[in-house]
C-alpha positions, 0 to 999 in steps of 0.5 A: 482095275479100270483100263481105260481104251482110247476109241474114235472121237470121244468113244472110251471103252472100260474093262472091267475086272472087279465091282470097283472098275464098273463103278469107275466106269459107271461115273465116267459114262454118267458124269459124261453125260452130264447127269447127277447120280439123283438123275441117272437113277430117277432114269434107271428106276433106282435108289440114287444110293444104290447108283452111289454103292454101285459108284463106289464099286461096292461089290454085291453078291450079284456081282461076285458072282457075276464076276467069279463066272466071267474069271472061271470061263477066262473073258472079261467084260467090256463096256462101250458107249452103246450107238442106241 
């Protein structure tokens, strides 16, 4: 579930829940920034098919375990355009 929160000026902030809405996020912030998976992953040091498994919100083992941790502690992550 991706819940989309509307902020100051063009500012967007994303709850994410699962693997699937981090990778809906992760597409809104990069396509935003006009750059192409191939670009943003060259940037991030990637394999640009690991930034499309992670677009597609394939969930990793990393991220299961990221996300059972954040559910048992009962918070969830949100993400925001970073002012750096």
């Amino acid at each position: 579930m991706l819940e989309k929160h509307a902020s100051t000026g063009s500012r967007s902030s994303f709850r994410i829940y699962t693997a699937a809405s981090l990778g809906d996020a992760i597409r809104h912030y990069r396509t935003e920034a006009g750059l192409t998976q191939a670009q943003l992953a060259e940037m991030a040091g990637l394999q640009r098919s690991y930034l499309s498994e992670l677009e597609s919100g394939k969930e990793t083992e990393q991220l299961k375990r990221i996300v059972r941790v954040l559910r048992q502690l009962g918070v969830r992550m949100t993400l925001d355009k970073a002012d750096w």
